[in-house]
N, C-alpha and C positions, 0 to 999 in steps of 0.2 A: 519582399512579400511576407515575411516571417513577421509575427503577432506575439503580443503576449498572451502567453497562457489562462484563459480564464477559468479551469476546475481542474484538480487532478483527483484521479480514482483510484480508490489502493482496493486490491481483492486477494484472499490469502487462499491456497489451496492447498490441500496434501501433496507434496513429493508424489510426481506419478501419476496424479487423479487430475480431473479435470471437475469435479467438484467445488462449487464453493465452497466455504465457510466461514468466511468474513467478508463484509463490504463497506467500506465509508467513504464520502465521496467530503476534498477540503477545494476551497475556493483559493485558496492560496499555496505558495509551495512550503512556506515558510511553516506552517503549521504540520500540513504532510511529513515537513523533515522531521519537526519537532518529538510529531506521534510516532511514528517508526523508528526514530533513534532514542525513545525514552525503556527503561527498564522496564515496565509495566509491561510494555508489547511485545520485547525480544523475550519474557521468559513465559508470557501466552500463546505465542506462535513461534518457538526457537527455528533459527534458519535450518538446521538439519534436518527438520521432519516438514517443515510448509516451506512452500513458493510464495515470497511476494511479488507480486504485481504491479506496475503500477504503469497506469494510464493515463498524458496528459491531453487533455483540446481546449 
């Protein structure tokens, strides 16, 4: 019964808060990985001070 995946949702939050502060929604996972593991993103949202999220359907 398992499907592929058709969008995954990344949303970034403070440590502790239930605030957003970021959202982008990629239709592929391939890119999802790409943005998350590029330098651009880890030193805008470093894993010590934000939550990433990520939600796939």
């Amino acid at each position: 019964m398992a499907g592929k995946a058709k969008s995954v949702y990344l949303t970034v939050t403070p440590k502790g808060q239930f605030q957003t502060v970021f959202r982008k929604t990629f239709f592929d996972a391939k890119g999802y990985n790409d943005y998350v593991n590029s330098e651009e993103f880890k030193t805008k949202w470093p894993a010590d001070q934000f939550d990433v999220i990520k939600e796939t359907y």
